[in-house]
N, C-alpha and C positions, 0 to 999 in steps of 0.2 A: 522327610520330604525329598531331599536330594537322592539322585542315586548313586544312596550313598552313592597402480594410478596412484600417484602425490597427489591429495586433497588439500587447498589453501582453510585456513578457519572459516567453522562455522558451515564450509560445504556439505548440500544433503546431497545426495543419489537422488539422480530421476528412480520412478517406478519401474525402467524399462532399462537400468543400468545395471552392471556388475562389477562388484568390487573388485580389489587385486584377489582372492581366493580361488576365483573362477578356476585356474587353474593349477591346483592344489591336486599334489600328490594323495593329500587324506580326502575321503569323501565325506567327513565329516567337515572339513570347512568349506569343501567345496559345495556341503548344501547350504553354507549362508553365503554365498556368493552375491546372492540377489537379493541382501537385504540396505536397506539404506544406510550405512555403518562404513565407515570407512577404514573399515578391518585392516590390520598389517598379520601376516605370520611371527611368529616369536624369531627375532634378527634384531642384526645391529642395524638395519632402517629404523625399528619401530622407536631405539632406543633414543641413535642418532636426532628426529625428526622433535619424542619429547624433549631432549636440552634445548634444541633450538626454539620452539614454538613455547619452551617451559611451562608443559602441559604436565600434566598426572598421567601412569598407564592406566588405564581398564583392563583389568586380564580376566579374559573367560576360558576357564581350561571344563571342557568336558568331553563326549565320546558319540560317536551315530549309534553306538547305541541306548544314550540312556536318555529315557522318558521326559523326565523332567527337564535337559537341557534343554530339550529340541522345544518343552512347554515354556519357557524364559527365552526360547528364539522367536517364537511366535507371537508370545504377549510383549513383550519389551521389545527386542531388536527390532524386529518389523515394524513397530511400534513410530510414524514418524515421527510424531511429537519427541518421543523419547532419544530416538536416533538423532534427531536436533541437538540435543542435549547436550548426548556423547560428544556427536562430530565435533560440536563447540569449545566443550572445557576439557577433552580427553584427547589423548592416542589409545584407540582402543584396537589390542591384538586378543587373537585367539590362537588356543592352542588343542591338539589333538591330545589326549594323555594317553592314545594306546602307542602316539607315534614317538610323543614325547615325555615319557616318563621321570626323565631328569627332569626337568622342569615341574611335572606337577609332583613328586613325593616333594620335595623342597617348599615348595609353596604350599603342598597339604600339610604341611608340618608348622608353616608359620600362622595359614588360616585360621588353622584348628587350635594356636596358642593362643588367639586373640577370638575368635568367637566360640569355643569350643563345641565347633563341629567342621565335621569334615566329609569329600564324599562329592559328586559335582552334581549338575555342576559347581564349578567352583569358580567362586567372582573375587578378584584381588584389586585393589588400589593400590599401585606405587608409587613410589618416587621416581624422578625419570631414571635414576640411574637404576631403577627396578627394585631397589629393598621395598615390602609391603609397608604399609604402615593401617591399615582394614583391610576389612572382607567377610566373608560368608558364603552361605550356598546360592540356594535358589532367592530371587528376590521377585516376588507377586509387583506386578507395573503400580496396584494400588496399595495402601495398606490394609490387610486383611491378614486372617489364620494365625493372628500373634505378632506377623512380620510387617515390619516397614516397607512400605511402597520403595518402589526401585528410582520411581523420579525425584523421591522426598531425598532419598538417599546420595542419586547422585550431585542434586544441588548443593548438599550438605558437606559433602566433598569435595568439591567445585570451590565452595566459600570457605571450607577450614585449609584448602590448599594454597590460596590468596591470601587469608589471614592469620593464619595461625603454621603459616611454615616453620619456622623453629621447633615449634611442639612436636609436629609430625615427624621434623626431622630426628630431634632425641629418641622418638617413641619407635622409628624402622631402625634405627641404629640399634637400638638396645636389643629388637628383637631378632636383628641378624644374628648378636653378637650369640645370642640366645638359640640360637636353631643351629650355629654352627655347630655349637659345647654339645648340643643334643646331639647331632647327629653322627658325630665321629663316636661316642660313649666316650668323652672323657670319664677316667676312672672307674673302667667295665673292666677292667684286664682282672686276673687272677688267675691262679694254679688249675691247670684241669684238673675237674674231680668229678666222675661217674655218680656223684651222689647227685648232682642234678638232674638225671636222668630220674630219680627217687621223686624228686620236687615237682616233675611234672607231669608223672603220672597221678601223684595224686591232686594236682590242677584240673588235672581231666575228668577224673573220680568225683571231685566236690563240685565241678561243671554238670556232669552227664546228666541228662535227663529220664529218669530213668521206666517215666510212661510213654514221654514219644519219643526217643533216642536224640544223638546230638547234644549239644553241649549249648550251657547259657539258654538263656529266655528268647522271645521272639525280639527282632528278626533271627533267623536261627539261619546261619551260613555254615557253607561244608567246610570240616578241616580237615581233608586227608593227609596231612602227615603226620596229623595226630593217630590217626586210625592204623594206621601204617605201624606207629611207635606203640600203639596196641598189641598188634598182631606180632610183631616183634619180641613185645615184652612177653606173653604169653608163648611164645614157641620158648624162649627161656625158662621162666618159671611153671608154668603150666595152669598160671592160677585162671579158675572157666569167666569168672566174672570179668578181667581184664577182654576175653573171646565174647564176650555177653553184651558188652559195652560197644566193642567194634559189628557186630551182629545184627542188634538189635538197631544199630544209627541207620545204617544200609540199604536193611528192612524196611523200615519206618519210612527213609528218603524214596525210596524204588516205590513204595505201595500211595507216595505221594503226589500231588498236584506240581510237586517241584520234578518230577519227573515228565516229561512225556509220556503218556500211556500209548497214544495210538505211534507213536514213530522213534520214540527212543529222544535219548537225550537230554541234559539236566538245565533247568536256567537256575537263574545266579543264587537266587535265595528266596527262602518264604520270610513273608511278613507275620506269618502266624506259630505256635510253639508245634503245631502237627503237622508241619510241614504242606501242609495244603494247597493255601494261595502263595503262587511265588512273586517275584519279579519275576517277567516271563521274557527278557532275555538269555542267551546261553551264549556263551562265551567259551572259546577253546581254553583256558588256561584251566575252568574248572572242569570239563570233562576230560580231558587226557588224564588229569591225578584220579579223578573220580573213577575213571575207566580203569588204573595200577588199581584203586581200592580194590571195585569188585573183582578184580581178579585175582588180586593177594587173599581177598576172603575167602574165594571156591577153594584155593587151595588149602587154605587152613581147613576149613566146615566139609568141603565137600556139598555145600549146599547150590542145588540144582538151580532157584531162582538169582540166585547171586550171578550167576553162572550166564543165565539168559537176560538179565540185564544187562549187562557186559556187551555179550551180543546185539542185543539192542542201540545199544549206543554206539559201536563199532557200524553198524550196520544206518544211522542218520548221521554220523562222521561220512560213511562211503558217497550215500546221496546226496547231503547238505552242506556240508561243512571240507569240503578237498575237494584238490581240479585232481581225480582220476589220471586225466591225460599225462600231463607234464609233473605231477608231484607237486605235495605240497597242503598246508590245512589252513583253511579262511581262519580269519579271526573274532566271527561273533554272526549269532541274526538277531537281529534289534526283536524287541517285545510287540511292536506294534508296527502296523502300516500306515497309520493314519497318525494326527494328534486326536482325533476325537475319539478314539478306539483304547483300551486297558488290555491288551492281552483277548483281543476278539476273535481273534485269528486261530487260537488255543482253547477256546471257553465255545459250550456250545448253552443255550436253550434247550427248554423239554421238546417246545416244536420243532427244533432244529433236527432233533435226532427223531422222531418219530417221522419228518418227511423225506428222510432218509431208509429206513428202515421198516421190515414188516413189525408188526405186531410183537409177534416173540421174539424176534431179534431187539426190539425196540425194551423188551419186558424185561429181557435179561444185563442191559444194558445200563439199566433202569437204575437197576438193584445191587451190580456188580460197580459201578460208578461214584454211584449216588444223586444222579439225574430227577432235581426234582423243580416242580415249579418254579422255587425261588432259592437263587443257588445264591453263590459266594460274592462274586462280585458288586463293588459297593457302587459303581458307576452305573451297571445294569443289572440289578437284582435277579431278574430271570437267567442270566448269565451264570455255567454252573464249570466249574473246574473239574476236570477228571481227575477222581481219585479212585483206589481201591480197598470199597466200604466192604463189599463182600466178596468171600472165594466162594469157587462154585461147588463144592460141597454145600455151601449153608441156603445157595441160592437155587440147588437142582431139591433139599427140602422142603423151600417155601415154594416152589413150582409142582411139586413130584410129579420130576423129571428126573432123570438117569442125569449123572455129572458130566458122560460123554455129549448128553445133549447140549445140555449149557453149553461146554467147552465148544462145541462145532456151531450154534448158535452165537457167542461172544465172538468167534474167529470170523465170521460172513459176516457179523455186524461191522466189526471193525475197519475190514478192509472196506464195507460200504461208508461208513466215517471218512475214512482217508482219503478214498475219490473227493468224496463231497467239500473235505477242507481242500484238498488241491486245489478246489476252482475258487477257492475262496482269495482275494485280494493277500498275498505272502508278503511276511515282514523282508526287507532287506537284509542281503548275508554282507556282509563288510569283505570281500574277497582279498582284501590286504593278509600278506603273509609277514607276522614277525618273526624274527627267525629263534628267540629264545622257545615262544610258543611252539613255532613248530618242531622244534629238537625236545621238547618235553612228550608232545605227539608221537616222534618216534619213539621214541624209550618207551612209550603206552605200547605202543604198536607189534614191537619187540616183544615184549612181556605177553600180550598176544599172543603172537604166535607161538611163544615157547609154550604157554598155557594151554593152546588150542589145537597144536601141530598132530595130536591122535586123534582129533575128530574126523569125524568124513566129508563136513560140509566144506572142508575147504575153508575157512576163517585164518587159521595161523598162518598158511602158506600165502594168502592174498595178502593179511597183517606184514609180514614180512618183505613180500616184495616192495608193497608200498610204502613200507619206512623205507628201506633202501634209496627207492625213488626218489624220496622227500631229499634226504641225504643226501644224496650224488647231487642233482639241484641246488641246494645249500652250498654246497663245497665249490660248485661250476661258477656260481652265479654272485656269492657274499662273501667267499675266504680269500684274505689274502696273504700271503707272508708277513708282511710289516704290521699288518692293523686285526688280524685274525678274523673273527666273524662281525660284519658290519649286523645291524638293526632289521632290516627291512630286504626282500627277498621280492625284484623288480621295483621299478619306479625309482627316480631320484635318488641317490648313497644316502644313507644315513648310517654314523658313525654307532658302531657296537658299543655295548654297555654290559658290565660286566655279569649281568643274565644273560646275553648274548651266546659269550665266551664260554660259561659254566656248563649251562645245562648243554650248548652242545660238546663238551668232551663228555658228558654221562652220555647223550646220542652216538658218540664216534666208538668209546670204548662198546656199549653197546655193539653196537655194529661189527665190530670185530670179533667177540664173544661170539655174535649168529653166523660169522664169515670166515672165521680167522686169516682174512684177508691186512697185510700188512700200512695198505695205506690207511683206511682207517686211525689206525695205531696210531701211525706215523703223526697225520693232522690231526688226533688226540692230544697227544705230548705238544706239539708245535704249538697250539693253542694254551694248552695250560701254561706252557711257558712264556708263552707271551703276556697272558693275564696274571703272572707274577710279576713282570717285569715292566708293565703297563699300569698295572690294577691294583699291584700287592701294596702295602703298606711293611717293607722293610723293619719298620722300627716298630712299631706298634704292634703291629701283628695284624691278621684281617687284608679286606682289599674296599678300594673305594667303587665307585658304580661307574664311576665315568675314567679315565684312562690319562693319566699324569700331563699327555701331552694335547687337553684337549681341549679346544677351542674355551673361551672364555663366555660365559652366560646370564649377565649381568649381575646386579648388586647382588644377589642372593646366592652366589659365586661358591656356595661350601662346598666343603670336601665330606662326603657321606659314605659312609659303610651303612649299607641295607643289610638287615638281623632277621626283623619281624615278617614272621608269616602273614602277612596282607596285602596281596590278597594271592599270589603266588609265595612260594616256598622261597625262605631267607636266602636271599643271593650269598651270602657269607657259608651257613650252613651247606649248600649246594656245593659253594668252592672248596670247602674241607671235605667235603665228603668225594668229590673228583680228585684231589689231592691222594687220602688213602687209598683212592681206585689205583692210581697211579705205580704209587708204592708199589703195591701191591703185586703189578705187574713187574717192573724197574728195579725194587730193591735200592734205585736212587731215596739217600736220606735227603735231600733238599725237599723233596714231596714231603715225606713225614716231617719236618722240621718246621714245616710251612703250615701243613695239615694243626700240628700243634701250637703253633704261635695264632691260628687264627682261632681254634677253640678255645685260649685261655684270652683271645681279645673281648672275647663276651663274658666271659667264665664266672665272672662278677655280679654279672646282673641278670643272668638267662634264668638261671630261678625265679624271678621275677616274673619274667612272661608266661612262663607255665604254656596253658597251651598256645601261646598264641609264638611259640619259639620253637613246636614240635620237631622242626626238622632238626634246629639245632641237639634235641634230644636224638636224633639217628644217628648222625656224623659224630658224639661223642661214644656212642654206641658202638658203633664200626669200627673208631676208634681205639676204644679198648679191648675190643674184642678180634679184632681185622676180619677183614673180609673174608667168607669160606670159598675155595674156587675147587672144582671137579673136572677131573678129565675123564674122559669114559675114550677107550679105546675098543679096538673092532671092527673089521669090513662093516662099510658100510651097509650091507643087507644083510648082516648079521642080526638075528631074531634077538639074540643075547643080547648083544648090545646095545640094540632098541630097546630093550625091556630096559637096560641099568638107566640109558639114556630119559627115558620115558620116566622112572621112579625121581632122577636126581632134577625135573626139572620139575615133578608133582608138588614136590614142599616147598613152602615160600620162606626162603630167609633173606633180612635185608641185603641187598648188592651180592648176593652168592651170584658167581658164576658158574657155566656151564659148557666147557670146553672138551667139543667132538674130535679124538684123534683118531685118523683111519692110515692105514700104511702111504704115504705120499703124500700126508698132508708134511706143507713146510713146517719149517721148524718153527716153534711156539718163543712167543715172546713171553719168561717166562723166568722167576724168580726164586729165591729162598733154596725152601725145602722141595719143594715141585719142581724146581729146574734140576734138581739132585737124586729125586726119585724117578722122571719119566723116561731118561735112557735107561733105566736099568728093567722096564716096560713091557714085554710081548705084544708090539701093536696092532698084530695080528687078530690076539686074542680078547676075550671083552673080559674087560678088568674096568673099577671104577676106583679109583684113588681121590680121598678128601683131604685137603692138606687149609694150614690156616697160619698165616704168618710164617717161620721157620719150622714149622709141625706137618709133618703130615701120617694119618692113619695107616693101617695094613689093608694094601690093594683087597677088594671084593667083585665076587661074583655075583653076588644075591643082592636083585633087587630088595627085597624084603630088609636084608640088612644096611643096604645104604640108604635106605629111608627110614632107617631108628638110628643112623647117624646121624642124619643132615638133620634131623627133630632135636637132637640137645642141642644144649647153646654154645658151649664153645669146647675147643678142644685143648688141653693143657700141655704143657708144657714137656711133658713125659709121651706126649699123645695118646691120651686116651679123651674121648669123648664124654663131656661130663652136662649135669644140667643142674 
């Protein structure tokens, strides 16, 4: 069900009043502004205010985009009666969890100990000084659906907080004490060992589904770094089923209702094991990874539809999701425009499309869809989800029609679809820029281009500028010396968090790889070292999410190292894996030193999560293996060395770089065995050299042969290229 002004007591809001939210940075509290609630933002007012009035908080943490909160803003908050309630026996704050994610993993972690579940929205009762002591998700104003009415609830909380204080006080004690131990992994440490990487491929294997791809039962959520640790493992081993599993997920999501068919772009998850009916929001954090999938897959497969998915979503990123102008990638378009609507906006009827459409445009639409009377949706049964029931081979049979017909038939339908939803009432895009998301947008963007750059549409080279764009923005507008990358990109400071920090040095190294432009580099390093020295965990090893010198956030006050992939890739993971980038460059052992102390802070227990810790399977990966980097030398209009160039960025290996050296370019930042091998160079001439930790190959000319080098897995010790 979930997905996943000082007020004296007792004060209601007029109907014609606005709380303190009104003006709120997030627009998600800024649309309960005008409910009779006399809302505080997460602050030392809201905390202040309960010791004084020695009230309970109310914490409602959820998001504009998810359904069900805004369904519990409507039936409850608006709710006077209910608003009465609150204003009375409560201090009731809300919170943004895309603004404020310290806040809600901490409190998702204590919810979910005491009701076992989690997911928003999410409803907390604390104590004033904020330790939880209940909560849950969604709560119906009545009792129904199995759940207790949200009035029965709050009275009931109201009286055990007058009568039974002591009890609640042992029971939020106990559970702080409880979510702290959880959340640092007391006793996760242990030796790196590469056999976990063993552990959770076959996590993935005993997961995979292997009639409709994806992993685990319905709801079935994407995990690209699990896909990623696929493709990975199989350029290694070579074994097909490992490419089968990554393949066939892809497939399966692309040909599904969790895709946009007519405009590209993924929402968050299907409710069903075929991927069909989704949650019909989409959110930047899953398409940027989703976007590295398909495009690490064209390069394994060479599979053309992988390839125009990619595009696709690249292509409702450009119109829907990024300000063009000034840089930069929104954060989400909600599911729905209305509350009385399920994704209406995305779902058509059989009428819908046939008064759009001729006859045979309508027929084939029909068939290739699955456009039928009575579709998927449980709110409006005629309401039918686009999926892709048939290719038109099987639909220019049952037509006998030529398959060009179909194909030029489906193409004029669609684009008559797409007018039609245009004029259709559009869900909200959340324009807030967080800057963790958008430094993972760039790295998609990047990858892009490197992937796209011998096209002729122009895709890689537009990818390209416009990561830059996002970037240079980021660095003008969020970095600073002292505090490195703050939260949020415009609007009010909010302090960085250590996904902040991570994913953009993967963005900056990035960027310098496409540039070999020195600042870059420079606020690369400058950041990671500030996110040791901020972030790191010295003794333990790992880093915490929030930064040694930062403000204080009530009772629930822990110190957290984030691991698990949920619903972005493990901030931990991410930081090792920036660390060996580092190295790799630098040849500073403090990276690797660091790189390793934070792999054996989980080392303990990541077998355990299997997939749901895949990145951590990359970064120990990388790890053992190091990173592959390529210099391709050559006038830049050299055919030659477009060609080495063009072959050494065709193969996907994880974090390979690909460094263009032309006569004048500056000198390379640049280590080991490759800082020893490229003066002795002809930069003149096109030569590609693969070097990997202290090792590097014998310079080549043949594209052909540097793409049966970059194909095995690592290179030893002696340098020869082995698999």
């Amino acid at each position: 069900m979930p997905c996943l002004l000082h007020f004296s007591k007792g004060f209601l809001l007029s109907s014609t009043a606005h709380n303190r939210l009104k003006d709120s940075a997030s627009p998600y509290l800024r649309s309960a502004a005008h409910q009779p609630i006399a809302w505080h933002e997460w602050g030392d007012a809201a905390f202040e205010r309960a010791k004084t009035e020695d009230k309970p908080i109310l914490l409602d943490i959820g998001a504009v985009w998810c359904h069900w909160c805004h369904v519990i803003d409507r039936e409850s908050y608006e709710n006077v009666e209910i608003a009465k309630i609150i204003n009375e026996h409560f201090v009731p704050v809300k919170v943004d969890r895309d603004e404020r994610p310290d806040v809600d993993s901490r409190y998702q972690s204590a919810i979910s100990a005491i009701s076992g579940q989690g997911g928003w929205p999410l409803t907390g009762f604390l104590l004033s000084d904020g330790k939880p002591f209940f909560g849950g998700t969604y709560f119906p104003p009545d009792d129904q659906m199995g759940r207790p009415g949200f009035r029965r609830v709050l009275l009931a909380v109201a009286d055990s907080y007058r009568n039974r204080r002591a009890e609640l006080e042992r029971a939020a004690n106990s559970l702080s004490d409880a979510v702290a131990q959880a959340e640092v992994f007391t006793g996760a440490r242990a030796d790196f060992d590469l056999d976990v990487v063993d552990a959770q491929i076959k996590s993935i294997t005993q997961l995979f589904d292997i009639e409709n791809g994806g992993f685990g039962r319905a709801p079935k959520f994407p995990h690209p770094s699990a896909i990623d640790l696929l493709h990975e493992r199989y350029r290694q081993t070579k074994e097909k089923h490992l490419l089968a599993m990554a393949e066939t997920t892809l497939e399966k999501m692309a040909r599904g209702g969790v895709y946009d068919q007519l405009v590209g772009g993924f929402h968050r998850y299907s409710v069903d094991e075929r991927w069909l009916v989704p949650h019909f929001e989409k959110m930047s954090y899953d398409n940027s990874e989703l976007l590295k999938n398909y495009l690490h897959a064209y390069q394994v497969s060479n599979n053309n539809f992988l390839r125009d998915t990619a595009e696709g979503m690249i292509q409702w990123v450009n119109e829907v999701l990024s300000d063009q102008e000034r840089g930069g990638f929104y954060a989400s378009q909600d599911a729905d425009y209305s509350l009385d609507d399920d994704g209406d906006y995305f779902t058509w009827t059989l009428d819908e499309v046939r008064a759009v459409l001729t006859p045979e445009e309508s027929r084939v639409i029909e068939l290739h869809y699955d456009v039928e009377p009575h579709g998927e949706m449980h709110h409006n049964p005629a309401k039918n989800v686009l999926w892709v029931a048939r290719d038109f081979d099987e639909i220019a049979q049952i037509l006998s029609r030529t398959r060009d017909d179909v194909a030029a038939l489906n193409l004029s339908a669609e684009e008559k679809m797409r007018e039609a939803r245009a004029a259709r009432p559009t869900p909200f895009v959340d324009k807030t820029m967080y800057v963790s998301w958008n430094a993972m947008f760039i790295s998609a963007y990047f990858e892009a281009a490197r992937v796209f750059e011998s096209r002729q549409n122009g895709v890689g080279k537009d990818c390209r500028a416009f990561a830059l764009k996002t970037l240079d923005r980021m660095l003008r507008e969020t970095w600073s010396e002292t505090h490195g990358f703050g939260h949020r990109i415009g609007g009010p400071a909010l302090e960085g968090s250590l996904d902040d920090q991570v994913f953009s040095v993967l963005a900056l190294l990035d960027a310098y790889e496409t540039t070999l432009d020195p600042r870059y580099f420079t606020a690369a390093q400058k950041t990671m070292d500030l996110a040791i020295t901020r972030y790191g965990d010295a003794e333990g090893g790992g880093f915490f999410d929030r930064p040694s010198d930062a403000a204080p956030m009530g009772g629930l006050d822990v110190r957290r190292k984030p691991f698990q992939d949920s619903p972005t890739p493990g901030a931990n993971s991410i930081a090792a894996i920036a660390l060996i980038r580092m190295h790799a460059f630098t040849g500073d052992d403090r990276y690797h030193s660091f790189a390793r102390k934070t792999l054996e802070a989980f080392a303990g227990i990541a077998p355990q999560y299997g997939l749901f810790a895949a990145t951590y399977g990359l970064a120990a990966t990388l790890f053992a293996n190091h990173p592959l980097q390529v210099v391709i030398t050559g006038h830049s209009n050299d055919p030659a060395a477009q060609a080495l160039e063009a072959a050494a960025r065709r193969v996907y290996r994880f974090c390979k770089s690909v460094l263009r050296v032309t006569p004048g370019t500056p000198q390379l930042l640049l280590t080991g065995a490759l800082k020893e091998t490229l003066p002795h160079l002809p930069v003149g001439k096109p030569l590609a050299v693969v070097c990997s930790g202290q090792t590097c190959l014998p310079p080549t000319s043949d594209p052909v042969q540097l793409t049966a080098l970059l194909e095995n897995s690592i290179i030893d010790a002696a340098g020869v290229a082995t698999s």
